[in-house]
N, CA, C and O of each residue as an XYZ file, in Angstrom:
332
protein
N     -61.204    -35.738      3.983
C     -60.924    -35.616      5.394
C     -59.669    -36.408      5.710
O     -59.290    -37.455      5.185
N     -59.111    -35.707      6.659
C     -57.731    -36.193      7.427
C     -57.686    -37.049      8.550
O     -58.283    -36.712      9.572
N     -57.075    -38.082      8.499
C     -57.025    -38.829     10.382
C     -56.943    -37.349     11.110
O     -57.999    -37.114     11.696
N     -56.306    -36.654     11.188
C     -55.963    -35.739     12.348
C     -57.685    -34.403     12.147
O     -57.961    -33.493     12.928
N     -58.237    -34.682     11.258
C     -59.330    -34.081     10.583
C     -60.431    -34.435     12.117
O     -60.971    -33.687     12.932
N     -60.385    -36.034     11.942
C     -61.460    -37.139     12.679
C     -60.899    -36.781     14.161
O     -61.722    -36.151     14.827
N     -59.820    -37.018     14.734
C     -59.443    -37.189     15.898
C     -58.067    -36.273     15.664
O     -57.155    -36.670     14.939
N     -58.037    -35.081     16.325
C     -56.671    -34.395     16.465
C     -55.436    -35.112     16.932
O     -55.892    -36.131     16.414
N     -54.446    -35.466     17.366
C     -53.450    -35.423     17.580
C     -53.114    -35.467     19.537
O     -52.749    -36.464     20.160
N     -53.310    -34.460     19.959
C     -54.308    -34.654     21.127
C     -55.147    -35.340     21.699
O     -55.151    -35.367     22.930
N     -55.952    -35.973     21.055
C     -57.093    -36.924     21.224
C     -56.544    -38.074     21.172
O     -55.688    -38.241     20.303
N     -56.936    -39.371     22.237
C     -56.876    -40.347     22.011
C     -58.252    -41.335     21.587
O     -58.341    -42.543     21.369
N     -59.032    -40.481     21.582
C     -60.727    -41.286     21.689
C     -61.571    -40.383     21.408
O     -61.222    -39.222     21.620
N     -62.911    -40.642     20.857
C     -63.781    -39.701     20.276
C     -64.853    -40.868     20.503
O     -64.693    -42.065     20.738
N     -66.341    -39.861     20.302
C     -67.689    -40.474     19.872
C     -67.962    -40.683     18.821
O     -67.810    -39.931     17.857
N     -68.526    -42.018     18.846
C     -68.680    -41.546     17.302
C     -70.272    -42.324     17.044
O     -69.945    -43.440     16.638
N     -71.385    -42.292     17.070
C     -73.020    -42.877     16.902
C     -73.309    -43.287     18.742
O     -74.096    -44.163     19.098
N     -72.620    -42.577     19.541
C     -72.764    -42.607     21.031
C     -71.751    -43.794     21.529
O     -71.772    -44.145     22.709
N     -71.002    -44.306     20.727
C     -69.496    -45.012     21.172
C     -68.348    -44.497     21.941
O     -68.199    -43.288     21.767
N     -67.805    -44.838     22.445
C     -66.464    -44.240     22.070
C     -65.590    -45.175     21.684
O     -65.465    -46.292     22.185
N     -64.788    -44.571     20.501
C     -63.729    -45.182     19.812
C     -62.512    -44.613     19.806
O     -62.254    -43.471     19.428
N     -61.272    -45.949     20.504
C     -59.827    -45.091     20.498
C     -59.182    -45.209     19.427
O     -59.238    -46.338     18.940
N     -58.521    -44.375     18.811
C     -57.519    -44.243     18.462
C     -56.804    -45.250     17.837
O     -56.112    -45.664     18.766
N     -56.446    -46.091     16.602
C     -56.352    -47.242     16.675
C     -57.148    -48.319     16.663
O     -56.447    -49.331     16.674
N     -58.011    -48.503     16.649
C     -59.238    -49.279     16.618
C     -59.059    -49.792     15.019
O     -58.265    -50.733     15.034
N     -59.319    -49.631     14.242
C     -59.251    -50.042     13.116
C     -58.062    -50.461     12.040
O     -58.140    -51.114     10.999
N     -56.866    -49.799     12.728
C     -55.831    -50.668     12.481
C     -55.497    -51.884     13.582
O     -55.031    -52.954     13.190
N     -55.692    -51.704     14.567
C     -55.401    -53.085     15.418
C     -56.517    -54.339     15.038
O     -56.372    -55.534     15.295
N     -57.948    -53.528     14.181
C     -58.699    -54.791     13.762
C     -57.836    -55.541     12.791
O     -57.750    -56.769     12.809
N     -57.175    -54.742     11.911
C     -56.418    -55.051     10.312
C     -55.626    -56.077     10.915
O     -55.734    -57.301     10.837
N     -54.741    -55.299     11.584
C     -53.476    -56.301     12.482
C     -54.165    -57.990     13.044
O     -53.734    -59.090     12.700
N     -54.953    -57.795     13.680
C     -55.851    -58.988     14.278
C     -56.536    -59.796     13.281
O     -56.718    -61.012     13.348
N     -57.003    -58.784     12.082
C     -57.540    -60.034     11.240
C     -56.337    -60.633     10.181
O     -56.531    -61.665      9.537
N     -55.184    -59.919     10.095
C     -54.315    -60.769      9.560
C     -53.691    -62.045     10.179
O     -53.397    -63.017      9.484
N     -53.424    -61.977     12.063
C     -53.583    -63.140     12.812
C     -54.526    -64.105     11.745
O     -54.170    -64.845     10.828
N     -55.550    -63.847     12.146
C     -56.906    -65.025     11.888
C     -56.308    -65.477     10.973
O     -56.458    -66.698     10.928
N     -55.513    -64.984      9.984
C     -55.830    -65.746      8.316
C     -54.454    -66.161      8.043
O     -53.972    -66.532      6.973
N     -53.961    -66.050      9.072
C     -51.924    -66.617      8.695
C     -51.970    -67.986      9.365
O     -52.097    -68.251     10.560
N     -51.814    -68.923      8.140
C     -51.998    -70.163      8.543
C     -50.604    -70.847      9.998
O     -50.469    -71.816     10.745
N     -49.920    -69.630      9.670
C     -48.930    -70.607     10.854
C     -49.253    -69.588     12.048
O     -48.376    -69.529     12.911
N     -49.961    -69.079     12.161
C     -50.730    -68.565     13.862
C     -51.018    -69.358     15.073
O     -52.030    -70.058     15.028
N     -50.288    -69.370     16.170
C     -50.778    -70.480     16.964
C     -51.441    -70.260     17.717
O     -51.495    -69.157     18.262
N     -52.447    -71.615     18.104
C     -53.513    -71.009     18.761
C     -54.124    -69.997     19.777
O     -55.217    -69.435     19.842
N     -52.794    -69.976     20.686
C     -52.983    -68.396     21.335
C     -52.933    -67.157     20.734
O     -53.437    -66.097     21.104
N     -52.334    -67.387     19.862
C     -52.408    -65.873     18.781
C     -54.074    -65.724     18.745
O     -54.898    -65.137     19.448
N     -54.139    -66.677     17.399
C     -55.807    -66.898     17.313
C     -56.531    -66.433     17.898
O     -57.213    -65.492     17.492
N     -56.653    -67.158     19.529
C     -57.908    -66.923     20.242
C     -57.459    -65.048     20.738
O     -58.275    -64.128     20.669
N     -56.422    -64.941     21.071
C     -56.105    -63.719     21.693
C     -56.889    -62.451     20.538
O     -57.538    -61.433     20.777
N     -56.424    -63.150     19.168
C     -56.886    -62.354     17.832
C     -58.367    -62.007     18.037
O     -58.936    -60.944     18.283
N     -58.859    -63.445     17.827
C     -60.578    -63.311     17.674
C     -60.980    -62.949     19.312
O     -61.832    -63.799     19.574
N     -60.886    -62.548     19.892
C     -61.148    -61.832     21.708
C     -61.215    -60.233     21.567
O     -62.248    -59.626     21.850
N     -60.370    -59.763     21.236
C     -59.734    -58.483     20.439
C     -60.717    -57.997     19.517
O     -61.558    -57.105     19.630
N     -60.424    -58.790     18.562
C     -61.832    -58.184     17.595
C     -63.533    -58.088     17.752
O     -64.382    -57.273     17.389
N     -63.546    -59.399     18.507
C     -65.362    -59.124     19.465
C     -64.976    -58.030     20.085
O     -65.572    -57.156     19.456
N     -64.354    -57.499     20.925
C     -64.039    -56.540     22.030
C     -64.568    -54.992     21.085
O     -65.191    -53.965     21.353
N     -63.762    -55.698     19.657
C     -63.702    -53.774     19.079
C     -65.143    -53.851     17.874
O     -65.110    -52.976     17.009
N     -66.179    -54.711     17.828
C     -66.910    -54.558     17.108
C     -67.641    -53.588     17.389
O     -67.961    -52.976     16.370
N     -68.190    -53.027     18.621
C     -69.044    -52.080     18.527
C     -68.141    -50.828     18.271
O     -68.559    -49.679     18.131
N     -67.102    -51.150     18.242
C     -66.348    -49.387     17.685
C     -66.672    -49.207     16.805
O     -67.306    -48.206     16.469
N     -66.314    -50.214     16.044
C     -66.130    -50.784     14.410
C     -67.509    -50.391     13.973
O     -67.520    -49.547     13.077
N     -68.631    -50.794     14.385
C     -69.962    -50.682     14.069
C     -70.240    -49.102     13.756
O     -70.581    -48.552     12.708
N     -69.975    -48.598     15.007
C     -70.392    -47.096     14.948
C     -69.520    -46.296     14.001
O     -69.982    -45.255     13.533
N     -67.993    -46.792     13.598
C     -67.417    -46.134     12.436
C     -68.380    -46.203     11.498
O     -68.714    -45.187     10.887
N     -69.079    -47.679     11.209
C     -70.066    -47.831      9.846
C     -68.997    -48.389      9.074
O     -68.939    -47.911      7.941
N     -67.871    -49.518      9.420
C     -66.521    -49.817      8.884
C     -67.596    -51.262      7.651
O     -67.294    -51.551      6.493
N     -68.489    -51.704      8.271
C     -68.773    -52.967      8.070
C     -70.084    -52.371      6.926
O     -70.749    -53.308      6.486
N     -70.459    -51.160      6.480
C     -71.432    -50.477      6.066
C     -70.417    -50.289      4.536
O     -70.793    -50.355      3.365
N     -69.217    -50.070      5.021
C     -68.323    -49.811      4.010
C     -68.287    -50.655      3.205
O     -68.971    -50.767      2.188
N     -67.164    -51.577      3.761
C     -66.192    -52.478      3.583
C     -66.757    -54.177      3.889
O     -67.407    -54.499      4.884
N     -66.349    -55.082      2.827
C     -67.168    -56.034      2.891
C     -65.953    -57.148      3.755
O     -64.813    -56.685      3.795
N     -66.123    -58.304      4.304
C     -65.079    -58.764      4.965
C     -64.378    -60.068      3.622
O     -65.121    -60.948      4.056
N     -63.933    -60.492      2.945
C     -63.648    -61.612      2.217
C     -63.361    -62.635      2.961
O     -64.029    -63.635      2.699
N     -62.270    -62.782      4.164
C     -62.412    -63.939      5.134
C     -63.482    -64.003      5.212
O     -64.144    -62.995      5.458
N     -64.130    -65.393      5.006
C     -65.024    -66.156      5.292
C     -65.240    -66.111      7.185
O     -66.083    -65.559      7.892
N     -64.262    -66.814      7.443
C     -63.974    -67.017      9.504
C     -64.367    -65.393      9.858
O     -65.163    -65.010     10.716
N     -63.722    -64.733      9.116
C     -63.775    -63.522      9.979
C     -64.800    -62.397      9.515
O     -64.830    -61.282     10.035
N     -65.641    -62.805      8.479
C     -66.619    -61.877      8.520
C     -68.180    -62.979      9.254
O     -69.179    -62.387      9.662
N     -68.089    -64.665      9.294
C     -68.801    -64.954     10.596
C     -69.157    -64.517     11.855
O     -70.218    -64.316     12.446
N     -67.141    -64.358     12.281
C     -67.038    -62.947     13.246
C     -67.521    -62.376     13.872
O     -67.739    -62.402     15.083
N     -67.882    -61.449     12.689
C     -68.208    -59.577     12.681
C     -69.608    -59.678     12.580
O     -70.299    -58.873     13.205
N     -70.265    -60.780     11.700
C     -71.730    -60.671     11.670
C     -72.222    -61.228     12.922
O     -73.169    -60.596     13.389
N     -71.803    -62.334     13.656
C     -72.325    -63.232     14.630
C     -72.296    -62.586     15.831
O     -73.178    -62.837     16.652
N     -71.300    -61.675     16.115
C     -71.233    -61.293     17.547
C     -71.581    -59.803     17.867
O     -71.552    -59.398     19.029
């Protein structure tokens, strides 16, 4: 299957386990968890980072991203399990 397979081109958002998830969601997690783990991030990055990613866990959930994919950050699969 194709990104444009999942969500056409057209689409900015879809259902997905009774969610809706936009478009982007899972690369802006990537983007955000590389924040978390770049030691010269300052703390507004950070918190702005980890805000962002609580925000997109239930997307994330209903992809089944975390069913997949295991987290290796330590901080950031606390995260994903805790919230």
């Amino acid at each position: 299957m194709r990104a444009e397979d999942l969500l056409p081109d057209h689409l900015d958002q879809g259902q997905f386990n009774g969610t809706t998830v936009r478009k982007g969601t899972v690369g802006a997690f990537l983007i955000n968890a590389r924040v978390l783990a770049d030691p010269d991030a300052g703390d507004e990055q950070r918190r702005q980072a980890e805000q962002d990613i609580t925000e997109a866990l239930p997307a994330l959930r209903a992809l089944g991203l975390f069913e997949i994919l295991q987290v290796r950050d330590e901080r950031l699969r606390q995260l994903c399990e805790h919230r």
